[in-house]
C-alpha positions in Angstrom: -9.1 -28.2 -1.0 -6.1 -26.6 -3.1 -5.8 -29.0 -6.4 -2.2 -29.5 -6.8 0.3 -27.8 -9.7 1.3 -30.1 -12.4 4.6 -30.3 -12.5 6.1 -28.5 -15.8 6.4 -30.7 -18.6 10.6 -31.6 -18.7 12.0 -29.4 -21.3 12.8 -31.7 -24.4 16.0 -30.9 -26.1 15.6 -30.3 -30.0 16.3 -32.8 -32.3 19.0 -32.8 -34.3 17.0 -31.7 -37.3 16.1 -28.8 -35.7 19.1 -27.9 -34.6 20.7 -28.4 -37.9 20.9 -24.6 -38.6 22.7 -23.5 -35.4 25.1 -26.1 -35.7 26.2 -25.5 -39.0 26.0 -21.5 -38.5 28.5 -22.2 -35.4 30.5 -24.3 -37.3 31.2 -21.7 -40.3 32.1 -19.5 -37.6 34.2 -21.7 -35.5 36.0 -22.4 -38.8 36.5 -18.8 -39.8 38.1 -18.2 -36.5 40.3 -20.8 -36.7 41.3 -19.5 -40.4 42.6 -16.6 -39.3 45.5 -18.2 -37.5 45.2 -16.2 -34.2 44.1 -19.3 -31.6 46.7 -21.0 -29.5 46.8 -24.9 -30.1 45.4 -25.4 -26.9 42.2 -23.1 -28.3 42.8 -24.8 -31.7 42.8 -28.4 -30.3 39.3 -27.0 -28.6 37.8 -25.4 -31.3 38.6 -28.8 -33.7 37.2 -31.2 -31.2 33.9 -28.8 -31.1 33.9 -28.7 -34.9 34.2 -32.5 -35.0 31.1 -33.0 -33.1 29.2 -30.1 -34.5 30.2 -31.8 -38.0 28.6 -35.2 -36.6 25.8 -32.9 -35.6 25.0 -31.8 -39.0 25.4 -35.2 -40.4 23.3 -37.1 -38.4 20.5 -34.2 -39.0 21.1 -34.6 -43.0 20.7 -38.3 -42.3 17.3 -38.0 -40.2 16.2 -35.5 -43.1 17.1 -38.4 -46.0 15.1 -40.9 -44.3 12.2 -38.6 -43.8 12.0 -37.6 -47.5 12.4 -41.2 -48.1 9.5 -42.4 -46.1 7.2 -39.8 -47.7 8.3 -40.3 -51.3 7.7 -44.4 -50.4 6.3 -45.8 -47.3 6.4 -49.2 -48.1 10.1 -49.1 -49.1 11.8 -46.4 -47.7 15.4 -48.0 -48.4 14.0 -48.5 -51.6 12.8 -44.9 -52.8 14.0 -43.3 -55.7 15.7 -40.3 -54.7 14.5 -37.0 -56.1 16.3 -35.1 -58.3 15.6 -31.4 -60.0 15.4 -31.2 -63.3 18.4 -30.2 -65.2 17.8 -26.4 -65.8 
């Protein structure tokens, strides 16, 4: 008797901390294109609305990171937590 395949595990897309580096690298490069004054509005129009929701992107991957750090600096209060700061150098 032939055991059956498992089916491969559904590819999960990345988070949006993880993805928080391509993003932003797109979006510098989006906006230096745009910059240079060479896109049509049609292409500029298309190249804003991506930069919009790579911005939001980015955002919501700064926000995830916030409330991680928060969590670990205080469990019990995470809304709570003292935020970290360097010392002054």
């Amino acid at each position: 008797m032939r055991a059956m395949a498992k089916p491969a595990p559904a590819a999960e897309s990345p988070t949006p901390i993880a993805q928080f580096e391509h993003s932003l690298d797109e979006l510098e490069q989006l906006v230096a294109r745009m910059e240079t004054g060479e896109l049509s509005l049609d292409e500029s129009l298309q190249s804003f609305e991506r930069g919009i929701a790579l911005y939001r992107s980015c955002q919501n991957a700064l926000e995830q990171a916030e409330l991680r750090v928060k969590l670990l600096l205080d469990p019990d209060a995470p809304a709570g937590a003292t935020p970290f700061e360097a010392p002054d150098a």
